[in-house]
C-alpha positions in Angstrom: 0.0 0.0 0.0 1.5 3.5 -0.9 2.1 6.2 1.6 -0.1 9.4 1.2 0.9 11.5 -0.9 2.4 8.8 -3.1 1.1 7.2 -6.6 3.2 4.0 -8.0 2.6 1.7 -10.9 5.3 -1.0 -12.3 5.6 -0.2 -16.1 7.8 -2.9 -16.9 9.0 -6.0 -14.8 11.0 -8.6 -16.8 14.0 -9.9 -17.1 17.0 -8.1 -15.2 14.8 -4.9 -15.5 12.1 -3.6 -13.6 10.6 0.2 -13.8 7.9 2.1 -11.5 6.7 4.8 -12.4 5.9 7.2 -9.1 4.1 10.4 -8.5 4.7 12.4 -5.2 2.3 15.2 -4.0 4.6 17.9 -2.1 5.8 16.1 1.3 5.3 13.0 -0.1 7.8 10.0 0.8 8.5 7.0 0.5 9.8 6.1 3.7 13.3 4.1 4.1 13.7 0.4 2.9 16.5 -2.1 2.2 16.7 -3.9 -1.1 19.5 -6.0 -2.6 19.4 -4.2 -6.0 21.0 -1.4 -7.7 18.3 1.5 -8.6 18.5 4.1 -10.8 16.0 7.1 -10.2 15.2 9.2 -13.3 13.2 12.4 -11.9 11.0 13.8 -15.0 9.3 16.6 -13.3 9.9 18.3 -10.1 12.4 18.1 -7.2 12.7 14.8 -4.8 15.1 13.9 -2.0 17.1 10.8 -2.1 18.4 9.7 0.9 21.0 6.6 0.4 22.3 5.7 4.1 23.8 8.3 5.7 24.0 10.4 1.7 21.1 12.5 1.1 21.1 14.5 -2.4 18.1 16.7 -4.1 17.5 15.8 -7.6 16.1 18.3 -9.7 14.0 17.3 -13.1 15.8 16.7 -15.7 18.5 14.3 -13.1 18.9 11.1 -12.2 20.9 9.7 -9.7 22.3 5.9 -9.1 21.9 3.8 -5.3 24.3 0.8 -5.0 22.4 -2.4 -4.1 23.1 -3.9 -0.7 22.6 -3.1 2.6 22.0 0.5 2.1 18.8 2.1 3.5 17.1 4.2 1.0 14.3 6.5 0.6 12.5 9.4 -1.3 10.9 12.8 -0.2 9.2 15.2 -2.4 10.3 19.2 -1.9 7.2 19.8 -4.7 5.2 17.5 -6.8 7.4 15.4 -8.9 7.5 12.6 -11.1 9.8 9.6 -11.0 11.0 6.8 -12.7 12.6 4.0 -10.4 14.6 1.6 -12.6 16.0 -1.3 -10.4 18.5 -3.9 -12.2 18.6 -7.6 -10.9 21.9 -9.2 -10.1 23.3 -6.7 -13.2 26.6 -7.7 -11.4 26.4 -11.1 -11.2 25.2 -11.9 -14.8 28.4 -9.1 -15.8 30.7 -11.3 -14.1 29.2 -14.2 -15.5 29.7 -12.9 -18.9 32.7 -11.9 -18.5 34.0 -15.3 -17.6 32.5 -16.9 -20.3 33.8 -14.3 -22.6 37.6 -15.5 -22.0 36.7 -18.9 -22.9 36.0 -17.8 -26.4 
């Protein structure tokens, strides 16, 4: 269930990839969680708060900025209405090293 304020919808979810699309009234967060993946957030419209651990950064549309996977807390808050675009990658790393490997056997 969202937090007031806050609008979400999964655009994509296959693969490696998987995209939300969120909307934030003014003051509106998502409050902190821990997740394994790397995220990218893409912010269209507006101005958000990203809060990475102890890092906390305001993103201004057009910006983006990129959170690590792992055990990072993260979070988003709202200074006006906004619109974001989460994009989280699935073990990106693992498959890369994966890759890699199998790329030397060649």
């Amino acid at each position: 269930m969202p937090a007031p304020g806050v609008r979400a919808a999964v655009l994509l979810d296959q693969g490696q990839a998987k995209v939300r699309r969120i909307e934030l009234d003014k003051g509106g967060a998502i409050p902190p969680c821990q997740m394994a993946e790397d995220v990218v957030f893409v912010v269209l419209h507006g101005l958000v708060v990203i809060t990475a651990g102890a890092d906390e950064e305001a993103v201004a549309a057009p910006g983006a900025v990129y959170v690590p996977g792992g055990a990072t807390t993260r979070s988003l808050r709202a200074a006006e209405p906004s619109l974001v675009l989460a994009v989280l990658c699935r073990d990106a790393r693992q498959n890369a090293i994966g890759q890699d490997e199998s790329a030397g056997d060649a």
